[in-house]
N, C-alpha and C positions, 0 to 999 in steps of 0.2 A: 504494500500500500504506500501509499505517498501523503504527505501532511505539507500544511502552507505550513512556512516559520520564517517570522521576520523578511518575507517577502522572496523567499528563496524555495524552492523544491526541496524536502528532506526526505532521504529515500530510505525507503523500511527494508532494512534484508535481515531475510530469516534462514535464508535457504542456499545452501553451497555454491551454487550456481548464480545466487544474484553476486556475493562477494566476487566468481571469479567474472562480472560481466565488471565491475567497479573497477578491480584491481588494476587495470590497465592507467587507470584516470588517476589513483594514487599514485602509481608507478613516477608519471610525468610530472606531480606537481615538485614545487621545490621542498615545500614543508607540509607537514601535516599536522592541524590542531586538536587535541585530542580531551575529549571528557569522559569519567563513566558517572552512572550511576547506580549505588546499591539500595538495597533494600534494610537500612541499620535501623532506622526505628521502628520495623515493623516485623524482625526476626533474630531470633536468639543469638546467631552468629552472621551478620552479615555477607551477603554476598553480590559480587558484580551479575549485574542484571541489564545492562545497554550501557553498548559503548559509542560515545561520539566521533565522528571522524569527520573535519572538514576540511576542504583543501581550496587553491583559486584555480581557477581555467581560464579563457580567454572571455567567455560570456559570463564572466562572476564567479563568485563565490558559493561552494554548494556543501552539503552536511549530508551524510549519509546514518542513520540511527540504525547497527550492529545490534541484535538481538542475540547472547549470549547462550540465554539458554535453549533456544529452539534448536541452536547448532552444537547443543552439546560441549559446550565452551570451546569449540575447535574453529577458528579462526583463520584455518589454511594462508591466503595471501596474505590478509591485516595482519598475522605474525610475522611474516618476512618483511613487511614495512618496520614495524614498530623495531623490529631488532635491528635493522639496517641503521650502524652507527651514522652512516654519512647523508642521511635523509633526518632532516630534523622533525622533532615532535615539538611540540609546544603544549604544555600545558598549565596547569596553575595548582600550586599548592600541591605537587603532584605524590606526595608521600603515600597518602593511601590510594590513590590509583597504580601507583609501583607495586606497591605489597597485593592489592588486589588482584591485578592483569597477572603478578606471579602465582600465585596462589590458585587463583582458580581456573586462568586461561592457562598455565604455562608458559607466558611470556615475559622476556626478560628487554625491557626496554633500552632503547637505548637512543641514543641524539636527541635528548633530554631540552629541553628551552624552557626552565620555569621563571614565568612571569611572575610572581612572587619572589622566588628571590633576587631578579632583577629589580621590583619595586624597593625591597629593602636595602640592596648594595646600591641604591641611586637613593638613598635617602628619604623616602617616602614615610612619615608616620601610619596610615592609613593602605595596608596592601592587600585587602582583601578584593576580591572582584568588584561586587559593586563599587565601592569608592574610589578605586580604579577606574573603572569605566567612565564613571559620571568624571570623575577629571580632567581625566588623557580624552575623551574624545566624547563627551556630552550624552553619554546614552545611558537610560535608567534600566536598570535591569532588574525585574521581576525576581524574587525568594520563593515564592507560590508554590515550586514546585520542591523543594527543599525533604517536605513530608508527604509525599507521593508514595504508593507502593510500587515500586519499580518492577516487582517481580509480579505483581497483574495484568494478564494480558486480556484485551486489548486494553494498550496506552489510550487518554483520551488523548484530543487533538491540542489539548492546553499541556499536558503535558508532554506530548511531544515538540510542542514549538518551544516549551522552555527548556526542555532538554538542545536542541539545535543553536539554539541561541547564543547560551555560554557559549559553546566552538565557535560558532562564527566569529563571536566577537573576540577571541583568541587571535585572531591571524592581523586586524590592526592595533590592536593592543601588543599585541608585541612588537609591532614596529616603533611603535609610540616608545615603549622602554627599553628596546636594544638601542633606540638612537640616544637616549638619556643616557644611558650605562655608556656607552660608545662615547660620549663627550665627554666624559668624567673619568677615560680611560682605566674602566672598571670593566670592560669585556673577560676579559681574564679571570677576576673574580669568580665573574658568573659562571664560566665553564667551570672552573675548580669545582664550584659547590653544587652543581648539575651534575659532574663525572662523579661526586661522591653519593650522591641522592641515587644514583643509576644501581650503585651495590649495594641499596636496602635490601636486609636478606628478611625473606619471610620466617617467623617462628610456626612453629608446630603446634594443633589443636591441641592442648593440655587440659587435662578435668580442671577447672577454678580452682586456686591456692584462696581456700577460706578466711584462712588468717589475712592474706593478702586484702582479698575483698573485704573484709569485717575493716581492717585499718586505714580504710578509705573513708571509713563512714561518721559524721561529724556525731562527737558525744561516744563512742563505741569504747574509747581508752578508757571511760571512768565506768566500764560494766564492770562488777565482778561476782565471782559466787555462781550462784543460779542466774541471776539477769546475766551473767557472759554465756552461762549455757545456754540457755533460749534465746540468746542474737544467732552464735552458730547452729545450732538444730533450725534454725527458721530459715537461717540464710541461706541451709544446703537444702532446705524443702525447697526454697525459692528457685533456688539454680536449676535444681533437679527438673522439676515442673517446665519451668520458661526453656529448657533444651527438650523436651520432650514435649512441648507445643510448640517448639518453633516461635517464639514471643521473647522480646525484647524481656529481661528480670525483673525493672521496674513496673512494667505497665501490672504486675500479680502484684507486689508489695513495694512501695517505694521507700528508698534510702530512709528518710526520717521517720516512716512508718516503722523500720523496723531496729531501729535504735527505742524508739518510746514503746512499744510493745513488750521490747526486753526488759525497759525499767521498768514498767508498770505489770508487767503478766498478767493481763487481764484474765477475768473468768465466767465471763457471756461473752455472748455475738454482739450484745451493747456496749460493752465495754472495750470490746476488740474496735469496733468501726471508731469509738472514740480516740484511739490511739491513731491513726489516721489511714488503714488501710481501706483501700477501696472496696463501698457496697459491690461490687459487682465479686470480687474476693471472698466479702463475709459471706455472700450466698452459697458461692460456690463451695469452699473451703474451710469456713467456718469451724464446722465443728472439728474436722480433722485439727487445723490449728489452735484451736483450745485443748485437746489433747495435747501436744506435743507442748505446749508451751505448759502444761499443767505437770507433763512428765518429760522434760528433755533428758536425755542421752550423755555421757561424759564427752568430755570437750574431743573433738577428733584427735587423731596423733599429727603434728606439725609434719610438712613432707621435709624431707632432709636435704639439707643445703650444704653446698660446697664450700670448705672452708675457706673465707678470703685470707689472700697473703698478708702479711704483716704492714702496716702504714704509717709515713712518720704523720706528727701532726701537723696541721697548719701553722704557720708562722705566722700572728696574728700582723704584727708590722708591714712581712713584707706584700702580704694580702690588701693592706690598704695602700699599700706605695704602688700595686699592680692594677687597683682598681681607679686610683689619682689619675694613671699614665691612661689607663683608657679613657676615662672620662676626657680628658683633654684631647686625646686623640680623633674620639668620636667626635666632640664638637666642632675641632678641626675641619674635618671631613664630612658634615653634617647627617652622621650616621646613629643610628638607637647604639645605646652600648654592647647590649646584649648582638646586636648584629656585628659589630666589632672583633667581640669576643666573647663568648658565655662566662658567665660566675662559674661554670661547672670544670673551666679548662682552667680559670684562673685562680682557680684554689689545687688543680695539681700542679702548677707550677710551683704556686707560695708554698707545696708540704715538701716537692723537691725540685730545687732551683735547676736550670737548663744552662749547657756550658759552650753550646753550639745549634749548629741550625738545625742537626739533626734530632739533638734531643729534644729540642723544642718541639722538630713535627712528631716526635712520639707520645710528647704528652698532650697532642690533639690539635698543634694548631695548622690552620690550613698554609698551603705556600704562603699565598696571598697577605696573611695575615704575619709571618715571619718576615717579609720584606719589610712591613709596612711596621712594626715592632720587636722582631726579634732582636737589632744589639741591644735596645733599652731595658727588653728584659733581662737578657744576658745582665748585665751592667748593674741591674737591680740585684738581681742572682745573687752577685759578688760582692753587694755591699757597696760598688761606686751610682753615683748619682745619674740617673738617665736621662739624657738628653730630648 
């Protein structure tokens, strides 16, 4: 089928044959703007459910919407594009589209272009698409489609035109900040942190680390006794269930629901909805959950962890002498600090000082960022004053 979007043709391919009738048309463009979309708030473990593909040709610009699952996630040509280093991708904020396309399609991207992290190494406060968009080139873009279920077919025609949309607007949008980045002699940057985004490695479906999830949860540190057993026995009903419906965790019990349930252990279905779990919950599971929380279980056994190596500590001084030198640096160059440099690299620096350029790229920092700081770090290292 075919959808209007944004004034352009968006072509629906479900079926092996229509990929390889397109494939020729990606073949020849120079870049290719790429979106997916999954299905996260409306399924226990998200997955890619349509991918965007747009490209330009001589009559315009045109978006093809990739149906995932009808093909089995087999993607025949779209894989040999996507991995083709020398054919550019573009996309935005492309971290979980990396881990997705690997994950589920088997695709390991590559010729990466994220306009995000061009907005941020050009100095941008505001890098999200929309506020992108509406800057660089005056156009409002629609969120509407944000909570859509991806994975229902048929798409309506509103969700397919905002799914086409985002990619179109990918291909001047990135002209708009490859030419910012390119004046500011920051191209380099952005390759470096594109080549490193390219080797996000997928991790492996794990049963949920309970303790993990419990220490997420606001108020959850000051349970103990019985209310810590009834947060864990709820929490792993909760997991349990929302993987074996296919449902997002919260949409059964949500985060604050079941912190105040712990502390209160209610003992009605009146009492349970007053903690704030959904009527739609108490009905269902009610009564089971007044049992379990009337009688919970000994706390699980923690899963066992790798011992970490030994670490020294942070150097409280030379952590603020490391965090001065960015500050200035970043304003310099009218960069966020955190785009600079993370707090998370600059405190292994401050626990072990760097005595060259290579230990420096070992405790994380990009070339880019050693050019632009490594002797002052050096220099700080050693106790002399950084220039």
């Amino acid at each position: 089928m075919e959808a209007k979007s944004s004034g352009s043709n968006a072509i629906w391919i479900d079926r092996p044959e229509d990929l390889a009738a397109v494939a020729p048309r990606w073949a020849a463009a120079d870049r290719l703007a790429v979106d997916t979309e999954a299905n996260g708030f409306h399924a226990y473990r998200p997955r890619t459910c349509l991918i965007q593909v747009a490209w330009e040709q001589a009559d315009g610009a045109r978006c093809a919407l990739v149906d995932p699952l009808a093909l089995d996630d087999d993607l025949g040509p779209l894989t040999e594009r996507l991995e083709d280093p020398e054919q550019q991708k573009v996309l935005h904020g492309a971290d979980n589209d990396v881990r997705l396309l690997a994950r589920d399609c088997r695709v390991a991207l590559r010729g990466l272009l994220d306009t995000q992290i061009c907005a941020r190494l050009a100095g941008f406060g505001r890098t999200g698409l929309v506020p992108l968009a509406e800057e660089l080139l005056g156009a409002r873009l629609s969120k509407a489609g944000q909570r859509v279920n991806w994975a229902q077919r048929p798409l309506d025609r509103r969700a397919l035109s905002y799914a086409a949309s985002d990619a179109l607007l990918l291909l001047p949008l990135s002209r708009a900040l490859v030419a910012r980045v390119e004046s500011l002699g920051r191209r380099a940057w952005v390759e470096e942190e594109c080549q490193r985004l390219e080797q996000v490695r997928v991790s492996e479906d794990r049963p949920p680390d309970l303790y993990q999830l419990a220490g997420r949860l606001k108020g959850a540190g000051a349970l103990e006794g019985e209310a810590r057993r009834v947060l864990m026995a709820v929490l792993a009903w909760r997991e349990a269930q929302a993987e074996r419906l296919d449902r997002p965790a919260h949409f059964l019990i949500e985060p604050r629901a079941l912190v105040e349930l712990a502390r209160r252990r209610p003992k009605s279905l009146e009492a349970l909805a007053r903690t704030g779990v959904a009527p739609k919950t108490c009905r269902r599971w009610g009564p089971a959950l007044l049992r379990l929380i009337g009688d919970p279980p000994p706390l699980p056994q923690r899963p066992p962890r790798s011992p970490l190596p030994p670490r020294r500590e942070v150097d409280p001084a030379r952590l603020e002498a490391l965090k001065a030198l960015r500050r200035r640096k970043a304003a310099e160059l009218g960069l966020e600090e955190g785009t600079l440099l993370s707090t998370a690299v600059l405190r292994a620096v401050a626990r072990e000082p760097a005595g060259s350029r290579q230990e420096l790229l070992a405790r994380g920092l990009r070339r880019w960022q050693v050019d632009l700081l490594g002797e002052a770090i050096v220099a700080l290292g050693e106790g002399r004053q950084a220039r």
